[in-house]
N, C-alpha and C positions, 0 to 999 in steps of 0.2 A: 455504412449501414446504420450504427449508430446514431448519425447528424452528420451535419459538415461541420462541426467548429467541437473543441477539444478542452478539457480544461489543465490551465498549467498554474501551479503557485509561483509567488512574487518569489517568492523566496529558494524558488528552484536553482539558481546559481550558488546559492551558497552552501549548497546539500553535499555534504560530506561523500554520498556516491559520485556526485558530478565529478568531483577531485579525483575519486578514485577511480573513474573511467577515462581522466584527464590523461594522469597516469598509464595508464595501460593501450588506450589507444596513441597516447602523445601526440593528442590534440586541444588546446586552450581550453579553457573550463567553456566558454563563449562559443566557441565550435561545440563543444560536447551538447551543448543546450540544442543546438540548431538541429543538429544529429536525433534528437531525442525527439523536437518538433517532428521532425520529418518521421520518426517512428513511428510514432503513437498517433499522427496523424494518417497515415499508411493503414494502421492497426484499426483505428477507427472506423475506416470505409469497409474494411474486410472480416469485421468479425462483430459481435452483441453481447457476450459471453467472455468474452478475453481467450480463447480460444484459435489458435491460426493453423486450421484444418491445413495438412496437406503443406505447410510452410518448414523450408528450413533455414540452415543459419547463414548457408551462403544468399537466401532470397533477402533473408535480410540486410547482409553487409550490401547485396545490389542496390536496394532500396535507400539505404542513407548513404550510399557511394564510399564506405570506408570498409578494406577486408579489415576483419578481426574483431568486428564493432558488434555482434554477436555474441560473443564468446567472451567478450566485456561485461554483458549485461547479464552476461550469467552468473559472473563473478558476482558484482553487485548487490544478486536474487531479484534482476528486475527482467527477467528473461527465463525459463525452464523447461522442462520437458513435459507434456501432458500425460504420455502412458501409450499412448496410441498411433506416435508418429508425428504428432503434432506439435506445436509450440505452444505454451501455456505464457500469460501474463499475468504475473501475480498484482490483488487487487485491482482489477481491472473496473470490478464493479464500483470502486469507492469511487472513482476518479471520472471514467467514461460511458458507464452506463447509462440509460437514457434517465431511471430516476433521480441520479447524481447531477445528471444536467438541468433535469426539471427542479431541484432542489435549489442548484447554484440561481440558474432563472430566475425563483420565488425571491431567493436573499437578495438579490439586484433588485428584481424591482420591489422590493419592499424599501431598501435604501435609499432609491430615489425618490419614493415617496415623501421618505421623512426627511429626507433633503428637502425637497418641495416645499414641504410644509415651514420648514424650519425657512426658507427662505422668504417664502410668503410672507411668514408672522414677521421677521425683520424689516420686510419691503413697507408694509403697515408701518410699524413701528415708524421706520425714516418719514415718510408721509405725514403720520398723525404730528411728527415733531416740527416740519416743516409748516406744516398750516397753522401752528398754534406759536411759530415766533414770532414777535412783533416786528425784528427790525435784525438786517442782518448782521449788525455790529453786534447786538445783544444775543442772539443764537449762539449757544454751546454747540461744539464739534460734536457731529454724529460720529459714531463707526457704521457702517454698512459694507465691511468685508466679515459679519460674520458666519456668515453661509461657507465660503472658501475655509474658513478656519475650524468648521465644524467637520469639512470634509477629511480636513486637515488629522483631524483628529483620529476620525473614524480607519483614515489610512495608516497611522500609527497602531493606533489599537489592534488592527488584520495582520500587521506586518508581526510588531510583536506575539499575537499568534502562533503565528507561524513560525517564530524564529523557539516559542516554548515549547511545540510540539516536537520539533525535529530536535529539541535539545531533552526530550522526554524520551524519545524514541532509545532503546537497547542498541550498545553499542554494535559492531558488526564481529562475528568470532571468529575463528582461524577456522579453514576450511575443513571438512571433515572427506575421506574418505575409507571405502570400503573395496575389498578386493578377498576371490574366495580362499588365499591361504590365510592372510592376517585377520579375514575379517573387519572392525570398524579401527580406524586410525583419525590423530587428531580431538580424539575427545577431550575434552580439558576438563579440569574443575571448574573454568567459567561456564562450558557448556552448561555442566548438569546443576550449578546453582540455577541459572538462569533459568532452564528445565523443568528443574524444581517449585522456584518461585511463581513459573505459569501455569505448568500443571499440577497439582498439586494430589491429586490423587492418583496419578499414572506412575508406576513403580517403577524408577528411569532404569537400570538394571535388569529387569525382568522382560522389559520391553523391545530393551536394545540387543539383549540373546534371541527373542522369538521374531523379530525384523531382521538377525543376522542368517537365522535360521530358514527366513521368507525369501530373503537375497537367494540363497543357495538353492533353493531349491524353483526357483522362477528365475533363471539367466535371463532367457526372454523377455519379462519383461519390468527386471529392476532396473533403477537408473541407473543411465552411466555418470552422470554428472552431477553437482549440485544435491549431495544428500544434506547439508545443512536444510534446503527448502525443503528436502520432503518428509525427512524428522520432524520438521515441524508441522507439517501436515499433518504425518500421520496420528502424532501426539495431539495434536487438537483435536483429530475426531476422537481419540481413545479418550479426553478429558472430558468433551462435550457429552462420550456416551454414558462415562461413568456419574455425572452430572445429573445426568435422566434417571439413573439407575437409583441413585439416591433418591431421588422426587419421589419417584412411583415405589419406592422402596424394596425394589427386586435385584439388588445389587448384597447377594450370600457373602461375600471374600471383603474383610474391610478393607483389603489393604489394596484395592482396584480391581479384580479381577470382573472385566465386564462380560453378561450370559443376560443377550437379550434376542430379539429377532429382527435379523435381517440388517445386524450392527457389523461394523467392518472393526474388531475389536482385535483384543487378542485373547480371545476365550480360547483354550485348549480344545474343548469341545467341537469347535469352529474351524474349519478346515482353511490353512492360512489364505489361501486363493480368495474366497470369501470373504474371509475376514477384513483382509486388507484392501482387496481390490486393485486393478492396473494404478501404481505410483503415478 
């Protein structure tokens, strides 16, 4: 639906998930990649939104021919639940959406452009040098491999990229679960630094009793799996709205409490259904 072609980074073998779905499925990091292709390419044809209406995890493991290779990706958080029955892809838009493609497009052929050029003005250069020597004994060595060496370069510069991005990325935390006698299990002090450090005005505490309290009373439709992805969800919108709130300056409670309309918060006022919306 998408396109036909997909985009994957250079540096997707060496992605610390690949390892850890190696693991899990105990299939070579190389098999892992192949598996992933055959995903996301699958995923591609079938959805716009990252979205897989009406998919589940056995359609998946049929699709990249391995059982279990679902229930890996959830591990991961590169696989989750939508709310609805569905399978959700996180980031879907960064990576396969059509203006991510149209983006990657632009950066290619702008590249080759200035390859082009860069090649051109060298091709000159050898020329201009060649008609102005008088004798080929007295001619100085050209180089005219610097086009390749320029490219050379450019491919080091994208690689190291990518290798600072993925070494920027939070490390990954220990699983969290919830269940309706204990409630949340799993929280660590890494969590709620971390928590802390991204949201910064969402009361991690205040938030994590009114989501245990939204569990319990919507069996139907909280996750069963993967609450690390959807704490985080749901904290992003609760930071994003408290963000707004500041701006327009209708944010009464300093210490987060977001009362706006038609925000999926955790205002008291707000009936959690509302508030939160199908996880």
């Amino acid at each position: 639906m998408a396109g036909s072609w997909i985009l994957m980074r250079s540096a997707l073998p060496d992605d610390l998930r690949v390892h850890a779905l190696s693991e899990l499925t105990e299939l070579p990091p190389d098999a892992v990649v192949g598996k992933l292709l055959r995903f996301w390419a699958w995923a591609n044809e079938n959805t716009r939104d990252g979205v897989l209406r009406r998919a589940t995890d056995k359609l998946v493991d049929d699709q990249v021919g391995h059982p279990g290779f679902a229930s890996a990706l959830r591990t991961v958080e590169w696989l989750d639940d939508d709310g609805d029955g569905s399978l959700l892809i996180p980031d879907f838009d960064v990576y396969n959406s059509k203006s991510a493609k149209n983006r990657a497009r632009h950066t290619r052929i702008v590249g080759e452009q200035r390859t082009n050029q860069r090649r051109g003005s060298t091709d000159d250069q050898v020329s201009q040098a060649a008609r102005t020597t008088r004798a080929p004994e007295c001619a100085q060595p050209v180089r005219a491999d610097c086009a390749p060496k320029e490219r050379n370069k450019e491919r080091e510069k994208e690689t190291k990229k990518d290798e600072d991005r993925a070494s920027a990325r939070p490390p990954l935390l220990p699983r969290i679960s919830w269940n309706p006698d204990d409630g949340w299990s799993g929280i660590t002090t890494e969590h709620r630094t971390q928590w802390s450090r991204l949201y910064p005005l969402v009361p991690i505490d205040r938030f994590l009793a009114t989501m245990d309290g939204w569990c319990r009373d919507n069996p139907n439709k909280r996750p069963r799996t993967k609450f690390n992805a959807a704490l985080t969800r749901w904290l992003g919108r609760e930071q994003a709205q408290l963000e707004m709130n500041a701006k327009d300056g209708s944010n009464d409670d300093a210490k987060g409490t977001s009362r706006t309309r038609g925000h999926r918060g955790i205002d008291e006022s707000i009936p959690i259904r509302r508030r939160i919306g199908e996880p």
